[in-house]
N, CA, C and O atoms as a GROMACS GRO file, in nm:
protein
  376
    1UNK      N    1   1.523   9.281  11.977
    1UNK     CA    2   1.437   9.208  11.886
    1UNK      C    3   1.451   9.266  11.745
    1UNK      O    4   1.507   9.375  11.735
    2UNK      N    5   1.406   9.204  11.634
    2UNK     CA    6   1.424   9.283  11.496
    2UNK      C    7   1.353   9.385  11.475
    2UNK      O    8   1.382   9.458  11.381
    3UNK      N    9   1.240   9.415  11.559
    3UNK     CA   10   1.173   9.568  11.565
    3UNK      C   11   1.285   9.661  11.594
    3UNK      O   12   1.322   9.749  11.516
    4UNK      N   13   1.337   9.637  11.712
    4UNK     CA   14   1.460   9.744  11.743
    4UNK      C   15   1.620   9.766  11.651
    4UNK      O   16   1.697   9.862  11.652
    5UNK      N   17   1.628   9.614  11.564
    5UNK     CA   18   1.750   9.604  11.451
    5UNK      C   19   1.673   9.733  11.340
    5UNK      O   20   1.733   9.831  11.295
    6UNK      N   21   1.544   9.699  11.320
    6UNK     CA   22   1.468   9.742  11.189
    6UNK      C   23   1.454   9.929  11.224
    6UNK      O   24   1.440  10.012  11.134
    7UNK      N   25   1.461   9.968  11.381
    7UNK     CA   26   1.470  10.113  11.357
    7UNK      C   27   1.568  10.174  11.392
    7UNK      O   28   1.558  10.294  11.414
    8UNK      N   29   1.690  10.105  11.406
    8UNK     CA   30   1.827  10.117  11.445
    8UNK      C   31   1.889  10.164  11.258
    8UNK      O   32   1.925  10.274  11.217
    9UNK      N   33   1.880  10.032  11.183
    9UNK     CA   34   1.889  10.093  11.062
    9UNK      C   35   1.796  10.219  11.003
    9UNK      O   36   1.846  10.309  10.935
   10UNK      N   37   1.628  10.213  11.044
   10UNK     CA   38   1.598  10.328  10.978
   10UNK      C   39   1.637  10.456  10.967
   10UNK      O   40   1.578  10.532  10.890
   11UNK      N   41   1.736  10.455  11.203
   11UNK     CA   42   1.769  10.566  11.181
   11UNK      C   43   1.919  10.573  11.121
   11UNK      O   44   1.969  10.684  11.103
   12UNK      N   45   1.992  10.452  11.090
   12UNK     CA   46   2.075  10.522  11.021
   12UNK      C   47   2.084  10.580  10.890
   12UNK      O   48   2.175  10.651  10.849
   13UNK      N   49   1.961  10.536  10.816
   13UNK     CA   50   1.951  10.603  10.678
   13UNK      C   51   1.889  10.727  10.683
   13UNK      O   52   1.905  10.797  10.583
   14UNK      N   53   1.808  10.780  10.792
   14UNK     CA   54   1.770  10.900  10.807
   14UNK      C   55   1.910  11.024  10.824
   14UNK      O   56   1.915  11.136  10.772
   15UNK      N   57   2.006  10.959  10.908
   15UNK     CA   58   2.123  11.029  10.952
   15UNK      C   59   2.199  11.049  10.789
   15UNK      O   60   2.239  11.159  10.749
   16UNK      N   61   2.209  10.926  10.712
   16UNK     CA   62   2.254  10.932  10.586
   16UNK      C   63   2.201  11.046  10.474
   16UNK      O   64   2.266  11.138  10.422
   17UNK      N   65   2.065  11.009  10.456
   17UNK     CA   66   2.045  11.127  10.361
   17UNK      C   67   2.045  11.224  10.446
   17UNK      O   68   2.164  11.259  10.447
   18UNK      N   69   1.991  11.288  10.516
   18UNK     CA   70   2.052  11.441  10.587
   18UNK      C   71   2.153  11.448  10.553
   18UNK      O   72   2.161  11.540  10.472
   19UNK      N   73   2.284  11.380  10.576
   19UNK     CA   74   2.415  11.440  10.572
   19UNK      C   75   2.442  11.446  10.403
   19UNK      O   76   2.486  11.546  10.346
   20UNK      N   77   2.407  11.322  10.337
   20UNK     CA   78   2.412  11.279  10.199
   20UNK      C   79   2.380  11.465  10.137
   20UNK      O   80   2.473  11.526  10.085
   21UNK      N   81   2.265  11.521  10.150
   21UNK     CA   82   2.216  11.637  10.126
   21UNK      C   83   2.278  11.803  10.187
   21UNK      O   84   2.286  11.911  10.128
   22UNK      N   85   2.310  11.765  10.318
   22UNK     CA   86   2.358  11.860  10.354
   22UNK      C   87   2.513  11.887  10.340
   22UNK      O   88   2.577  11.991  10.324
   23UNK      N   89   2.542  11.784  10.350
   23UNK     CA   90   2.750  11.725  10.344
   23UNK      C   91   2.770  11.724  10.219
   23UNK      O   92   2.864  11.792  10.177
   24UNK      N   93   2.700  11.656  10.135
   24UNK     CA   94   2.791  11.600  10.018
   24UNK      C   95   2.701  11.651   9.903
   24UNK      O   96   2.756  11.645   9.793
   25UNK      N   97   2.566  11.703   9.904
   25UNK     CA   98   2.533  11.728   9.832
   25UNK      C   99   2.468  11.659   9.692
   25UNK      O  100   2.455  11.708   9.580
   26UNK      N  101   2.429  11.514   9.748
   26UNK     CA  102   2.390  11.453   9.677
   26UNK      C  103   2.240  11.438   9.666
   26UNK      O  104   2.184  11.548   9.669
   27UNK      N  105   2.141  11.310   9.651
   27UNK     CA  106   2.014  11.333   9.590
   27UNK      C  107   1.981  11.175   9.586
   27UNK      O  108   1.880  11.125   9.537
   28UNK      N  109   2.080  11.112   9.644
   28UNK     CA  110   2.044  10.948   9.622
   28UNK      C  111   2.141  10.895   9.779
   28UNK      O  112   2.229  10.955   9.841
   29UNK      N  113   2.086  10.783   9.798
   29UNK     CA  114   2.139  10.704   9.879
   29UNK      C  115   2.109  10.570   9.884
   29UNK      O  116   1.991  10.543   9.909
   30UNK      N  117   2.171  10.494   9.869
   30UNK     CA  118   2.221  10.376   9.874
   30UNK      C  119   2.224  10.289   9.996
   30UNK      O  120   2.305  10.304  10.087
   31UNK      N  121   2.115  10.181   9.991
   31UNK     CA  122   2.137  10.064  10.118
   31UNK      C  123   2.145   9.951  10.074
   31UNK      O  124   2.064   9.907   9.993
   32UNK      N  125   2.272   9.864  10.131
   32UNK     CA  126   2.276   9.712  10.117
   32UNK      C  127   2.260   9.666  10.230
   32UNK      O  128   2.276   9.753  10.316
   33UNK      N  129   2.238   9.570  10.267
   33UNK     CA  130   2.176   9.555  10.393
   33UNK      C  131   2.212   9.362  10.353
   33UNK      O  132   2.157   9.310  10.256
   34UNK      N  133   2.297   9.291  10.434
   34UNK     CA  134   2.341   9.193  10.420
   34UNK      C  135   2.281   9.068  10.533
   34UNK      O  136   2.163   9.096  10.556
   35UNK      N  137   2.305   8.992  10.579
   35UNK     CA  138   2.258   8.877  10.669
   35UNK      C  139   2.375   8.777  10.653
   35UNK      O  140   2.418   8.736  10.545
   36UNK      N  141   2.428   8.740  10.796
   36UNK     CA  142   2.527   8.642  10.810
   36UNK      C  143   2.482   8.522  10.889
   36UNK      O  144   2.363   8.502  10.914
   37UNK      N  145   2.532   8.481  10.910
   37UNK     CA  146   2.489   8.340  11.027
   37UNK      C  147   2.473   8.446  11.184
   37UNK      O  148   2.384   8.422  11.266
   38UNK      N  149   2.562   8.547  11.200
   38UNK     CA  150   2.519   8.607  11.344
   38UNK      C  151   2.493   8.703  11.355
   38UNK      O  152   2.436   8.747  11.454
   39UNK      N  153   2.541   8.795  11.218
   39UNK     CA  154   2.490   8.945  11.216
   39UNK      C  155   2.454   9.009  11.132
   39UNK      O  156   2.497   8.962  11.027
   40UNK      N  157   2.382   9.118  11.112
   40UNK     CA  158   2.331   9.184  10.996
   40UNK      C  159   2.424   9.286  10.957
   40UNK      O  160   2.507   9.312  11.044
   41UNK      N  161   2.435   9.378  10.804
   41UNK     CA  162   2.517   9.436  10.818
   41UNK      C  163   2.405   9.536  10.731
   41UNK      O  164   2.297   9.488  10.695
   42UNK      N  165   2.436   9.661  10.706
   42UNK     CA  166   2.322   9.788  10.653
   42UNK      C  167   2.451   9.875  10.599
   42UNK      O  168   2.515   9.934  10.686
   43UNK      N  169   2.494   9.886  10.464
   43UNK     CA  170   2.617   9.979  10.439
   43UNK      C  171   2.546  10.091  10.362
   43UNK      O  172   2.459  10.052  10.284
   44UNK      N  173   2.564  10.199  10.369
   44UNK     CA  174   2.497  10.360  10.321
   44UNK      C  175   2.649  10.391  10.243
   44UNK      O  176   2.762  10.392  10.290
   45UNK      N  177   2.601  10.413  10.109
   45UNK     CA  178   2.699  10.549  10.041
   45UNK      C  179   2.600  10.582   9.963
   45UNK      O  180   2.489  10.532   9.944
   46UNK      N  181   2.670  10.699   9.908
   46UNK     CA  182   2.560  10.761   9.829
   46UNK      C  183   2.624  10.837   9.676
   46UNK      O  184   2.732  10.805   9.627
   47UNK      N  185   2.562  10.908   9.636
   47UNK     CA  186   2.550  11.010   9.515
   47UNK      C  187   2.657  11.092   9.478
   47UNK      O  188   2.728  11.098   9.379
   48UNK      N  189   2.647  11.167   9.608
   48UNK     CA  190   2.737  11.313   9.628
   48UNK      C  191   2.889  11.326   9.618
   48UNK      O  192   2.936  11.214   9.598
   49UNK      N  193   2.984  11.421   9.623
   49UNK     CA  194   3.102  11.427   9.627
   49UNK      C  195   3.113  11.386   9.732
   49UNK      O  196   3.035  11.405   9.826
   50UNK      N  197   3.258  11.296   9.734
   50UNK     CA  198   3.313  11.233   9.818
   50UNK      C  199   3.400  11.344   9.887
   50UNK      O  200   3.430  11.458   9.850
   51UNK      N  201   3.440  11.250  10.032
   51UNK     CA  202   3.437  11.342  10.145
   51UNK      C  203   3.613  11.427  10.078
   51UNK      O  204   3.679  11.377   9.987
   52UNK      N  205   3.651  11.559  10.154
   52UNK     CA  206   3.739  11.610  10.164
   52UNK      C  207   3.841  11.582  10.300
   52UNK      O  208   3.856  11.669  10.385
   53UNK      N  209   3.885  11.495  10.305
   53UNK     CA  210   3.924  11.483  10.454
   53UNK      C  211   3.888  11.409  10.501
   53UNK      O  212   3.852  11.310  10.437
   54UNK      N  213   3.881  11.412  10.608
   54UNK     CA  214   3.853  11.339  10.756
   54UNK      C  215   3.725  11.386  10.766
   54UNK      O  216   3.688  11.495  10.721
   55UNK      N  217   3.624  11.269  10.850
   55UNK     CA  218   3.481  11.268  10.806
   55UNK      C  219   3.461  11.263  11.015
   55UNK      O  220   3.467  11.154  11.071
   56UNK      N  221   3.440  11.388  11.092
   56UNK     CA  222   3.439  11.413  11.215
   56UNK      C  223   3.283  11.379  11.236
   56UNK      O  224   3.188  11.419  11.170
   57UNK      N  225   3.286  11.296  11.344
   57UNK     CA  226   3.106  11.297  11.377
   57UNK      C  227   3.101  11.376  11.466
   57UNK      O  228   3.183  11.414  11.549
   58UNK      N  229   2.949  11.413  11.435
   58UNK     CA  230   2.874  11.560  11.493
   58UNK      C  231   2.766  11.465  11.607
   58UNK      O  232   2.799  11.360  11.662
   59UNK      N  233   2.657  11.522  11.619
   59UNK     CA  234   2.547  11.545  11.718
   59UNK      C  235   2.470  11.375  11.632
   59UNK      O  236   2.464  11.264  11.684
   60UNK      N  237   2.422  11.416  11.490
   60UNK     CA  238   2.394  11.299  11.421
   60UNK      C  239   2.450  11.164  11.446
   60UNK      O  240   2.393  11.075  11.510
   61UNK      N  241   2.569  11.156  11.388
   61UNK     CA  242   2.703  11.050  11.419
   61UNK      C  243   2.721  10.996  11.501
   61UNK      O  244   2.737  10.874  11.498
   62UNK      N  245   2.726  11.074  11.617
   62UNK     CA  246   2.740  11.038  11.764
   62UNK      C  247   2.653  10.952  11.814
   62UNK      O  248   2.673  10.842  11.865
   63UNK      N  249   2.516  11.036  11.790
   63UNK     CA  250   2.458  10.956  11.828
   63UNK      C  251   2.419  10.824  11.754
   63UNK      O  252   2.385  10.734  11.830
   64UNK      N  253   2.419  10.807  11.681
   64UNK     CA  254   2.409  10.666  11.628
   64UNK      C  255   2.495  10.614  11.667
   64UNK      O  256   2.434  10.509  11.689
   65UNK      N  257   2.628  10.584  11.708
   65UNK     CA  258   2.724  10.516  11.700
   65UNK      C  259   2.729  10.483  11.842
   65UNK      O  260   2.803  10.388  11.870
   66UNK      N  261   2.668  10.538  11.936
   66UNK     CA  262   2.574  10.549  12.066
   66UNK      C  263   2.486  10.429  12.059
   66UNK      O  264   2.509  10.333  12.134
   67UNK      N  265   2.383  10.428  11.970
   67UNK     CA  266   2.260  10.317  11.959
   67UNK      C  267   2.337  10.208  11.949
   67UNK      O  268   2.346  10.110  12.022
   68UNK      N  269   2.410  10.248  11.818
   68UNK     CA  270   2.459  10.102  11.767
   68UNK      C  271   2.558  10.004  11.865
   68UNK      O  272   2.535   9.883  11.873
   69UNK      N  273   2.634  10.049  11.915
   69UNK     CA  274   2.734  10.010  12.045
   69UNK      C  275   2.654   9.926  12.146
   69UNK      O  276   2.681   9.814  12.189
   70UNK      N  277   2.508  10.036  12.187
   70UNK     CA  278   2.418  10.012  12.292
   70UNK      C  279   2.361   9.871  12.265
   70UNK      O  280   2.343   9.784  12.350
   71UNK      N  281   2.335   9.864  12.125
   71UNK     CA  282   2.275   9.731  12.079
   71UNK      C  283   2.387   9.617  12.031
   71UNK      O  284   2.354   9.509  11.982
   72UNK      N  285   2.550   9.666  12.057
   72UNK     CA  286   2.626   9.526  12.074
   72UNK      C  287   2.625   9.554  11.939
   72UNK      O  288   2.593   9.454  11.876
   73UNK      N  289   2.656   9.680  11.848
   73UNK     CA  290   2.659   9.615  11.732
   73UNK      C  291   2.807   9.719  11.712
   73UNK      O  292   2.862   9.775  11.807
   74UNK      N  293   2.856   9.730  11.557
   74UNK     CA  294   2.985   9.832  11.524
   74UNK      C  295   2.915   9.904  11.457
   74UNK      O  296   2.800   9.884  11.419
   75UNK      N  297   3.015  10.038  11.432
   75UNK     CA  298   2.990  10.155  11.334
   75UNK      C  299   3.129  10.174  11.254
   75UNK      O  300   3.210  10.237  11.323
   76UNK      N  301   3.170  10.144  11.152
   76UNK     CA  302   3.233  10.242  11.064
   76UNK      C  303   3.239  10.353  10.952
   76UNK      O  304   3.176  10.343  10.848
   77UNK      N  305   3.314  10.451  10.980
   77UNK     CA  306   3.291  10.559  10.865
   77UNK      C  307   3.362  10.538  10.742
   77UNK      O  308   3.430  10.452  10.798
   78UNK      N  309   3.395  10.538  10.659
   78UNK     CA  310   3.459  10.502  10.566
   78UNK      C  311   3.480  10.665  10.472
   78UNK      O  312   3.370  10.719  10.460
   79UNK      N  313   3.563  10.724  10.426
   79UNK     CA  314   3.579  10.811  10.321
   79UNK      C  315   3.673  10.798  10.248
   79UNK      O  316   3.758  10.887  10.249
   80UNK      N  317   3.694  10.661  10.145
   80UNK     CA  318   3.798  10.659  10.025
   80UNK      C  319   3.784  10.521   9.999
   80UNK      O  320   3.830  10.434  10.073
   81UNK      N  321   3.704  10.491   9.868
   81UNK     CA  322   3.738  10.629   9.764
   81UNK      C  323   3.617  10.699   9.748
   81UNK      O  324   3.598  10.793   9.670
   82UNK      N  325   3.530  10.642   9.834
   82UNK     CA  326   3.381  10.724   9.873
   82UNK      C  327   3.334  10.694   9.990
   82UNK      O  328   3.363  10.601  10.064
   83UNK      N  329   3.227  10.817  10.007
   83UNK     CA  330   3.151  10.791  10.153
   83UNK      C  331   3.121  10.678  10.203
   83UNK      O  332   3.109  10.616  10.097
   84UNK      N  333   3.097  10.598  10.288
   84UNK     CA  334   3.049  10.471  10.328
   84UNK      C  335   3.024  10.440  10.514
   84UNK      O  336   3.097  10.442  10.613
   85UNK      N  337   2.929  10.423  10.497
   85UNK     CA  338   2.858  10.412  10.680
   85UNK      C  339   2.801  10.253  10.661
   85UNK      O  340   2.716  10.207  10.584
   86UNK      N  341   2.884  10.191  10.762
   86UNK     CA  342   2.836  10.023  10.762
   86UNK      C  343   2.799   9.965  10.917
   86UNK      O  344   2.884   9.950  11.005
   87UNK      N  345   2.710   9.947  10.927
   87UNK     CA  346   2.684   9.909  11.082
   87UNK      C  347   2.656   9.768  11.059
   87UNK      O  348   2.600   9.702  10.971
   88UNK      N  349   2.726   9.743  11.188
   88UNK     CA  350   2.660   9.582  11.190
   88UNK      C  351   2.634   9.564  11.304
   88UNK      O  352   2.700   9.625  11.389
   89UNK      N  353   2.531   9.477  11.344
   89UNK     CA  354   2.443   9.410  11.448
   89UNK      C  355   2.460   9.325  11.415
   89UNK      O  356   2.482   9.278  11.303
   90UNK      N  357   2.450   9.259  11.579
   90UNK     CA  358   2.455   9.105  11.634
   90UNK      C  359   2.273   9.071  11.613
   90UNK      O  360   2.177   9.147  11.630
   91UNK      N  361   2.279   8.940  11.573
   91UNK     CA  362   2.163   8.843  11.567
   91UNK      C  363   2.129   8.820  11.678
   91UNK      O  364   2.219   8.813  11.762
   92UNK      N  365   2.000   8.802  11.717
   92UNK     CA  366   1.931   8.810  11.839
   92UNK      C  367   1.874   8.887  11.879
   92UNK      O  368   1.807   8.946  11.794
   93UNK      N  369   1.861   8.937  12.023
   93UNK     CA  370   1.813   9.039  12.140
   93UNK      C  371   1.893   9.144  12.103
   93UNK      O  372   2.010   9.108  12.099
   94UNK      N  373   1.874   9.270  12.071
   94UNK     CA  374   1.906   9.382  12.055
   94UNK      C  375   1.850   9.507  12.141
   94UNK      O  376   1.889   9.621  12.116
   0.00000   0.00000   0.00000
């Protein structure tokens, strides 16, 4: 239901600034959060220096990408030419 879309994204912006702060060292974060005919989309970048490398998910990461799957939806990480976390969910039952 959109209760469960609505804390699926909250927690991915919680996962965002933590890392935004702890990773990259930034102080801002950024949500667009889109609507299609079947799915929603929630993209996070932020402030901080962009990544060095390859962007490995941890305990955080994981698990979201866990929820998001669980709820039929995608996860991508993005690092170039900046950070970027975009999930999308399917419309409907979640």
């Amino acid at each position: 239901d959109e209760k469960n879309k609505a804390e699926l994204i909250i927690t991915a912006c919680d996962e965002c600034v933590t890392n935004c702060k702890k990773h990259a060292f930034g102080s801002t974060v950024f949500v667009k959060i889109t609507q299609g005919d079947n799915v929603c989309t929630a993209e996070f970048t932020n402030d901080g220096a962009p990544p060095v490398g390859e962007i490995r998910e941890g305990g955080g990461l994981t698990a979201l990408r866990r929820k998001t799957e669980a709820a039929g939806g995608t996860m991508e990480v993005c690092t170039s030419p900046e950070f970027a976390l975009i999930i999308t969910i399917p419309k409907g039952e979640v």
